[in-house]
C-alpha positions in Angstrom: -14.1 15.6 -10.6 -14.5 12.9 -13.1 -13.2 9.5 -13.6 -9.5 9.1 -14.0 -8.6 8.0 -17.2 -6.6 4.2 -17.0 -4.8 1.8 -19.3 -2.7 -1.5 -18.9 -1.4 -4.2 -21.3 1.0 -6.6 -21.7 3.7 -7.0 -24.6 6.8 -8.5 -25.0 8.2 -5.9 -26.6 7.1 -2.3 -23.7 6.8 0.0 -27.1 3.7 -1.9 -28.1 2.4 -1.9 -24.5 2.7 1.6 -24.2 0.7 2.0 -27.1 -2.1 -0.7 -26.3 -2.1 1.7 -23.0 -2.5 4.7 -24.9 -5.0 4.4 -27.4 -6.9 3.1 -23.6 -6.3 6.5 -22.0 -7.3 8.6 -25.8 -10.8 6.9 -25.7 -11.3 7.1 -22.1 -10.5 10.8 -22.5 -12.9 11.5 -25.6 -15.6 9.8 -23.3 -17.7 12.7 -21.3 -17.3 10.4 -18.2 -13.6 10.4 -17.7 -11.4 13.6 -17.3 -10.2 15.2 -20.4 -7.0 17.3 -19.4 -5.4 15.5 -15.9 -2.2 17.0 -15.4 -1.1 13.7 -12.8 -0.2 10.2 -14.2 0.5 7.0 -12.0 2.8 4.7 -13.7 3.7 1.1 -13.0 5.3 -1.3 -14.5 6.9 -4.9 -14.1 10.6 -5.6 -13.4 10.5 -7.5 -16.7 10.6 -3.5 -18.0 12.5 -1.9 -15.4 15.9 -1.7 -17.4 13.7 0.3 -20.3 12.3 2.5 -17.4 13.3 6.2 -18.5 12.5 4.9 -22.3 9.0 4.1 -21.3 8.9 7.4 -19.3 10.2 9.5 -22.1 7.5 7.9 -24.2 4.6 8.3 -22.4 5.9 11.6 -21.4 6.2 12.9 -25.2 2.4 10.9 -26.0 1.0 13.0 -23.4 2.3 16.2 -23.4 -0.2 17.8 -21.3 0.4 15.5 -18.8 3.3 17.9 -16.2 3.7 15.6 -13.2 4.6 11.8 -12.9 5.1 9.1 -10.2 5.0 5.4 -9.6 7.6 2.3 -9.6 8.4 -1.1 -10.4 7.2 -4.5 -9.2 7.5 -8.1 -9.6 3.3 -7.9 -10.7 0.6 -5.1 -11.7 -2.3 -4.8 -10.5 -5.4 -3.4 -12.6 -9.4 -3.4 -11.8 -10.0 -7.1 -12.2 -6.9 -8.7 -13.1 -3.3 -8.8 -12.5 -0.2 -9.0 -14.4 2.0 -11.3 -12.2 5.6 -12.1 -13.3 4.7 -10.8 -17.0 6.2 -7.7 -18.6 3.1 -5.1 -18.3 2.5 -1.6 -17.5 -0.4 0.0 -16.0 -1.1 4.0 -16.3 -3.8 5.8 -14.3 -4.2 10.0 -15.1 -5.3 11.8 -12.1 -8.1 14.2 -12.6 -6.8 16.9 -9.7 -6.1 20.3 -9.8 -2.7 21.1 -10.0 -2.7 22.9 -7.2 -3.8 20.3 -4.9 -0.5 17.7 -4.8 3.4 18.1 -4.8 5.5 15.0 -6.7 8.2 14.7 -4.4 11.7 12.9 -5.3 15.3 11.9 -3.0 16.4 15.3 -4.7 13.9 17.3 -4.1 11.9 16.5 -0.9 9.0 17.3 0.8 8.9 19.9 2.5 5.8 21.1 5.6 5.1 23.9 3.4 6.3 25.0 -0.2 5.5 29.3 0.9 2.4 28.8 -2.1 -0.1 27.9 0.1 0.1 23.9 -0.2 0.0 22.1 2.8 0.6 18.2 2.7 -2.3 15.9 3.9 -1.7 12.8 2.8 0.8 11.1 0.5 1.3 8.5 -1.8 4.5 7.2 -1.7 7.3 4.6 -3.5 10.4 3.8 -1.7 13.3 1.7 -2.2 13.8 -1.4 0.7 17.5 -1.2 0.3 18.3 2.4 1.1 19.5 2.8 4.8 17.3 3.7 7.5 13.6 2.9 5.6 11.5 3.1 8.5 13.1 6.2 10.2 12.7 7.9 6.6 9.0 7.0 6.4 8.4 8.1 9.6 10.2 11.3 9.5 8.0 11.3 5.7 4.6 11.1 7.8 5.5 13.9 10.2 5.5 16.3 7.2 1.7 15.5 6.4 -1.2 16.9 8.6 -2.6 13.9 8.7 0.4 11.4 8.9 -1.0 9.3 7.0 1.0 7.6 3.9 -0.2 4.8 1.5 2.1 3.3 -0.6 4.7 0.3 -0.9 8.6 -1.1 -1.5 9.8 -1.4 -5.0 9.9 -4.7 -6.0 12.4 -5.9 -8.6 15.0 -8.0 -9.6 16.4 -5.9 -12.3 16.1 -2.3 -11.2 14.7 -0.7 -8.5 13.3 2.6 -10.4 11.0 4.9 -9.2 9.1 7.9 -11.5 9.0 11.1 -10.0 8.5 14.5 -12.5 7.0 17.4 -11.2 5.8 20.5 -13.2 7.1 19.3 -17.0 10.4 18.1 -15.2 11.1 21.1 -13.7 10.9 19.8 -9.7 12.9 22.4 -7.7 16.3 20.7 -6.7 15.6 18.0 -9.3 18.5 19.6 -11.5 19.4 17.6 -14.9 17.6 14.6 -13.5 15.3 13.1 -15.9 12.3 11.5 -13.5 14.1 8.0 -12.9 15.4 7.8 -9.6 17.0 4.8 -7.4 16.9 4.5 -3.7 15.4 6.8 -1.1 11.6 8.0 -1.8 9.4 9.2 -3.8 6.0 9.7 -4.5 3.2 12.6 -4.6 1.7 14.5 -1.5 -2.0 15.4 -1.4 -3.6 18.8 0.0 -6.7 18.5 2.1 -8.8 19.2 -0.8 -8.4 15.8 -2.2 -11.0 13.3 -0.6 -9.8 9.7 -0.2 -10.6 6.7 1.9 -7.6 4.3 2.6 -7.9 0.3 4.0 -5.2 -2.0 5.6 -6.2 -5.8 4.7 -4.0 -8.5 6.9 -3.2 -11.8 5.1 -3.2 -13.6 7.7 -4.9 -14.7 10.9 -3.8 -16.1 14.4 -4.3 -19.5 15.4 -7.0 -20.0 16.8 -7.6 -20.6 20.3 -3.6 -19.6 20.8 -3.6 -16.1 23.0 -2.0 -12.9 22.2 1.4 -13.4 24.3 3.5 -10.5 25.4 7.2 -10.2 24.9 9.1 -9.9 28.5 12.5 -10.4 27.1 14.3 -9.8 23.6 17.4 -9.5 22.4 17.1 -7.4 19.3 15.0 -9.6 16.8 15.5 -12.7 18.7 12.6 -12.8 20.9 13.4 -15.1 24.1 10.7 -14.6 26.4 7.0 -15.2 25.9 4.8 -14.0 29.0 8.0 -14.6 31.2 7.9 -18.4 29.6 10.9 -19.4 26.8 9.6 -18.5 23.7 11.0 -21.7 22.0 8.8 -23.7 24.4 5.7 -21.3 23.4 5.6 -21.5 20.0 6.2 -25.2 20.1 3.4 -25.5 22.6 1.1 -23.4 20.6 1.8 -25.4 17.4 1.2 -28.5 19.6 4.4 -30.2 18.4 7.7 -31.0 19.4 11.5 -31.2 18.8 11.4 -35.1 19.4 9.8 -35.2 16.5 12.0 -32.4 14.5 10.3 -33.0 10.9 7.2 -32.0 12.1 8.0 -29.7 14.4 9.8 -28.1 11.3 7.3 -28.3 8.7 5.0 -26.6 11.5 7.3 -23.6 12.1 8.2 -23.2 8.2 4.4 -22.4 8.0 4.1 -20.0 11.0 4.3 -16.2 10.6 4.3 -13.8 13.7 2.5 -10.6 13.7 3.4 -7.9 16.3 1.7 -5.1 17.6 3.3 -2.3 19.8 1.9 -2.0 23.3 -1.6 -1.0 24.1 -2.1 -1.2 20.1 -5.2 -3.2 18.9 -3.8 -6.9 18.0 -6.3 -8.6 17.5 -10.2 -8.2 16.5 -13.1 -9.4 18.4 -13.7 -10.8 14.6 -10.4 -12.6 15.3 -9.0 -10.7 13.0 -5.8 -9.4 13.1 -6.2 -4.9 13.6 -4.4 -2.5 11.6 -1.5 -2.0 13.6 -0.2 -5.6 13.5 3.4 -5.7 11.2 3.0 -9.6 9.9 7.2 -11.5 9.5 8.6 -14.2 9.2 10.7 -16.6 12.0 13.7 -16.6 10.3 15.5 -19.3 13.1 15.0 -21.0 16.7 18.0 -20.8 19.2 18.2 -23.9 21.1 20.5 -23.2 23.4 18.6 -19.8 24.8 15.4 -21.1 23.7 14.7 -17.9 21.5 12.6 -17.6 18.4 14.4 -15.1 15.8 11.6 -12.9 13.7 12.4 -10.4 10.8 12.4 -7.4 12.7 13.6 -5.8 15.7 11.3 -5.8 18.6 11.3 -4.4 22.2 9.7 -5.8 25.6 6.3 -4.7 26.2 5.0 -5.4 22.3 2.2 -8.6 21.9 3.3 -11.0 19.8 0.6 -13.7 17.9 1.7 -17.2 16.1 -0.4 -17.2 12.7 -0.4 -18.4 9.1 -1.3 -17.5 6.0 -4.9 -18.1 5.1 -6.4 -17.8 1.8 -9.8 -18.0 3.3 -9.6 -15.5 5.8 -7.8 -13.4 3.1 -10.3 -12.9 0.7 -12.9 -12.5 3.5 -10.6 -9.7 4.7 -10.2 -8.2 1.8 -14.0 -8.1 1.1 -14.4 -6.8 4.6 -12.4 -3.3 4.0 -14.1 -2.9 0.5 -17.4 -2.7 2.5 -16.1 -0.3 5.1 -15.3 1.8 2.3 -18.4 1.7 0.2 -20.2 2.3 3.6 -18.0 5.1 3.9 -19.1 6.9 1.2 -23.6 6.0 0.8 -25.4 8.7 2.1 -26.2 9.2 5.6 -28.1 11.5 7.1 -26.4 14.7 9.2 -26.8 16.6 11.9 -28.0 20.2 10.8 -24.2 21.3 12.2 -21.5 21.2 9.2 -19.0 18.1 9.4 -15.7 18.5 10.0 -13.4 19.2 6.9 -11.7 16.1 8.1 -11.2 13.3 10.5 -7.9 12.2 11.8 -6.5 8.6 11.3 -8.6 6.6 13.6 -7.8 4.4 16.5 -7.2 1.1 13.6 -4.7 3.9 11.9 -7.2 4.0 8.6 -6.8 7.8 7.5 -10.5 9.2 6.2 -10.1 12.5 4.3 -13.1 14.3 3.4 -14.5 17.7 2.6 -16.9 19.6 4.6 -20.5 18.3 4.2 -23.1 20.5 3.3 -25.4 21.7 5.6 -28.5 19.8 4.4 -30.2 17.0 6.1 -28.4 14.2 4.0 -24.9 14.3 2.5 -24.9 13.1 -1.2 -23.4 10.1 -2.1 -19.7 9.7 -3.2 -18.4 8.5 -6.4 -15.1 6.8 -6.4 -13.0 7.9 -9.3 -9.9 5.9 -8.9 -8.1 4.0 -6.9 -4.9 2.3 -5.7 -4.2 -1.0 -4.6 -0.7 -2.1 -3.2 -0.6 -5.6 -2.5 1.9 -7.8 -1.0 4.6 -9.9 -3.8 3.8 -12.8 -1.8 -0.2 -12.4 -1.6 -1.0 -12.4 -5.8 -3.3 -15.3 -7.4 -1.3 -18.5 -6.2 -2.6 -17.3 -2.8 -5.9 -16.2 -3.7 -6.8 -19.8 -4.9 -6.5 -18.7 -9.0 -4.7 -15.6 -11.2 -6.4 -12.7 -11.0 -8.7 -13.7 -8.1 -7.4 -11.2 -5.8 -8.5 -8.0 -8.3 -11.6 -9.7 -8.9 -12.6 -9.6 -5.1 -12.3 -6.1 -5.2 -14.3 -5.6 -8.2 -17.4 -7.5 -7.0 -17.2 -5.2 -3.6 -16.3 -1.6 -5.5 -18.0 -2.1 -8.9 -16.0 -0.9 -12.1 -14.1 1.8 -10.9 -10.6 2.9 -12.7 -7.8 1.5 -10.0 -4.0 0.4 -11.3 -1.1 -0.6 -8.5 1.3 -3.1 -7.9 2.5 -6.1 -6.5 5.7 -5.0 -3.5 8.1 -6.1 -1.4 6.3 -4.5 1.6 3.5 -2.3 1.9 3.5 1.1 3.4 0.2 2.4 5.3 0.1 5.3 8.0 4.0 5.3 9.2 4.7 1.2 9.0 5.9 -1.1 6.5 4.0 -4.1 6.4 3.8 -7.4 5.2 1.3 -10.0 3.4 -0.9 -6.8 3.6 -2.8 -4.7 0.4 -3.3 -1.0 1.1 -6.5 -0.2 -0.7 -7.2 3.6 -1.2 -9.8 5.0 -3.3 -10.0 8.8 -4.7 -13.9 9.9 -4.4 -16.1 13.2 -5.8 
């Protein structure tokens, strides 16, 4: 497997885009180091495009005619190795160099299925999906239970034009995709991987708990207003936590507007011996305070048993973060010496829900090293440069830890990793030979 062939530009005008991004892709594909004939593109694009979606499509589609299959979406940003195009019409394109036997592009119309009767099995998938269609999370998890794995890597459509999402399969011809011409609203979309593609997926938190404030437990909710904090009024916790109070309500406010929770289902890992928050922690806002019950209201349902941390944003422990998971995953793949026993073919999502696919090692006394060959990055709308501490600064981190290695994504409206949507997260995953 070679490097994946990748382009992005920016234009006012997305016909001269899509050519900056094409004459990219054409050299990359006379080079002997990228892929000549990948049959899989990954397209994104900002919402300053999204009304000329199927026009960029049916471009890029016609430029590259032996490129069959398709997926990707809009957001408010796109992310590309080193830089990002944040609130600026752009596009990004990556072309997948595996075998076409190997994935499935799944749409709304024509689903994934457990098996297709031609042999494919899903492992892992990536996956686009729209935050205003009914039931999200019950989709995505209902999504996950058709992998092996369970194990998806992906994020929400951001736009404030049109939510599209690309999803063409076999030169348009998806079964039950019909007259439909790869642009779809609503629902999901994406592509599912077989167990012969090797990848290494990341959660990064954007945020850390206060420090020296315990992990409290919730002992009594009432859908997403959370009332009780370790059998204590949750009004009175946070307030106590934040070390302020509603005698002095401009403070106390200012103090709470910066304040995020982060919850973790029961006997789940919430936070780090780093102090860090673990994989399994869903980051949301407080969205109001009810004097009267003394209840804190969060963005999100949550039941009695979960933990519950007060935290805020932190570019600091961000970046660190972020650095953090780009080490776990070149560490991943440097050699390492082996037992003389084969390696499993895989290993199941582990106990931080980070999904590790790889092929059987040889049965040699060390295991070559991998080569990453593309990647994708889905970061949080609300993360991007401003956050970062300057544009750009975010891509730039994860260039310095992974090197120059082809990676496009975008900037959502929620992240999607394992069966969860999350918040002020990125999902980093990287494709490796």
């Amino acid at each position: 497997m070679k490097l994946f062939p990748y382009g992005h530009a920016t234009h006012p005008q997305w016909q001269m885009a899509g050519a900056l991004v094409l004459a990219q892709l054409r050299a990359q594909i006379a080079s002997p180091e990228y892929a000549d004939a990948p049959s899989l593109a990954v397209l994104y694009i900002t919402d300053h495009y999204a009304n000329a979606s199927q026009d960029i499509l049916d471009y890029l589609a016609a430029e590259l005619p032996e490129v069959t299959d398709w997926t990707g979406t809009v957001g408010v940003g796109v992310a590309v190795n080193n830089a990002e195009y944040f609130d600026e019409p752009a596009l990004a394109v990556m072309l997948c160099d595996i075998p076409s036997d190997q994935y499935r592009v799944f749409s709304g119309v024509a689903p994934l299925g457990v098996g297709d009767g031609m042999g494919f099995e899903p492992h892992t998938a990536l996956v686009h999906a729209d935050a205003s269609t009914p039931d999200m999370a019950e989709l995505i998890a209902e999504l996950a239970g058709r992998t092996q794995t369970g194990y998806l890597f992906g994020g929400l459509t951001a736009s404030r034009t049109l939510s599209a999402q690309f999803a063409v399969g076999g030169n348009g011809n998806i079964k039950g995709q019909g007259a439909a011409r790869g642009v779809f609203q609503g629902g999901l979309s994406g592509v599912a991987f077989s167990d012969g593609v090797t990848l290494v997926s990341r959660v990064t938190q954007g945020c850390q708990p206060l420090a020296g404030v315990p992990v409290r437990r919730i002992t009594e909710a009432d859908g997403n207003l959370v009332l009780t904090l370790d059998g204590q009024p949750a009004l009175d916790v946070l307030l106590s936590d934040l070390n302020v109070s509603l005698d002095e309500p401009q403070k106390a406010l200012t103090a709470v507007r910066a304040t995020l929770v982060g919850i973790t289902s029961a006997g789940s890992d919430a936070v780090k011996r780093t102090g860090n928050f673990g994989a399994d922690t869903r980051v949301r806002h407080i969205i109001g305070l009810d004097p009267r019950r003394k209840g804190v209201a969060i963005a999100e349902v949550v039941v009695e048993g979960d933990q519950l941390s007060f935290c805020q944003r932190n570019a600091a422990a961000a970046k660190a973060d972020l650095t953090r998971i780009c080490a776990e995953i070149r560490e991943e793949l440097e050699p390492a010496e082996l037992a003389f026993s084969p390696q499993p073919a895989l290993t199941e999502p582990d106990a931080q829900g980070d999904a590790k696919a790889s092929k059987a090692a040889e049965s040699t006394p060390f295991q070559p090293a991998q080569r990453i060959v593309g990647a994708i990055y889905v970061s949080c709308s609300g993360r991007g440069g401003p956050h970062f501490g300057a544009p750009s600064a975010e891509l730039q981190t994860v260039r310095r830890a992974l090197g120059d290695v082809p990676l496009v994504g975008f900037f959502a409206g929620g992240e999607i990793a394992r069966q969860q949507v999350y918040g002020y997260t990125g999902v980093l995953t990287v494709f490796t030979a």
